[in-house]
C-alpha positions as CSV (number, residue, x, y, z in Angstrom):
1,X,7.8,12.8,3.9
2,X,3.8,12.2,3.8
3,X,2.1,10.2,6.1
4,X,-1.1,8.4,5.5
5,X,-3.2,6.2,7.0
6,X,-4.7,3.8,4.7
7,X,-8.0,1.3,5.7
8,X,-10.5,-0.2,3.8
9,X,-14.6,0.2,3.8
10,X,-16.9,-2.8,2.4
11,X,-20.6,-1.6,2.6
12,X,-22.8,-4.0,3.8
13,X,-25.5,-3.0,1.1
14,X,-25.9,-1.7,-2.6
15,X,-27.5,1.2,-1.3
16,X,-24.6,2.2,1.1
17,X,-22.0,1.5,-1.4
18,X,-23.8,4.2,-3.8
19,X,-23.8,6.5,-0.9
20,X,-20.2,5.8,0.2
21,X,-19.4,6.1,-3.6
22,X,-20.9,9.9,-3.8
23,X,-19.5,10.7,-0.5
24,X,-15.7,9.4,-1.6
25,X,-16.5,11.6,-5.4
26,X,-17.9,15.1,-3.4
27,X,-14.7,14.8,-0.8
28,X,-12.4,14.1,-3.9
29,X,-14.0,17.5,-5.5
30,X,-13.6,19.3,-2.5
31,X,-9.8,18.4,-2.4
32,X,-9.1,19.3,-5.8
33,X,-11.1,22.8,-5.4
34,X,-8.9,23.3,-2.2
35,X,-5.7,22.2,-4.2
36,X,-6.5,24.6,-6.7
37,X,-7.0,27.4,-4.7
38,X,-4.0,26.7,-3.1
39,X,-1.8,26.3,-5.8
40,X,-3.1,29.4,-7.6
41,X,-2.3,32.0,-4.6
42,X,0.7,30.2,-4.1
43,X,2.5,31.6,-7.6
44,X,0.9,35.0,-6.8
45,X,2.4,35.4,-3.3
46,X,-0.5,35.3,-1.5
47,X,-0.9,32.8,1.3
48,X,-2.0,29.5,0.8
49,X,-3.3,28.5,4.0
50,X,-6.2,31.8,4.0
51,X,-8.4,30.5,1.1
């Protein structure tokens, strides 16, 4: 079972709600880069947790 921690952020500008918005998109990337990675030395034996 996962655990996560869930919370929410309201930006007290439009200029920091672009920013946060950016932020949230480039961490999302990263994760799904990682993920990737990940799942692709996982199926050729490598291990995942080098990459």
């Amino acid at each position: 079972m996962r655990r996560t921690n869930s919370f929410e952020i309201v930006p007290k500008s439009k200029q920091a709600g672009t920013i946060l918005r950016r932020l949230l998109d480039a961490s999302a990337s990263l994760w799904n880069e990682l993920t990737y990675e990940r799942r692709q030395r996982f199926f050729t034996g490598e291990s995942v947790w080098d990459c």
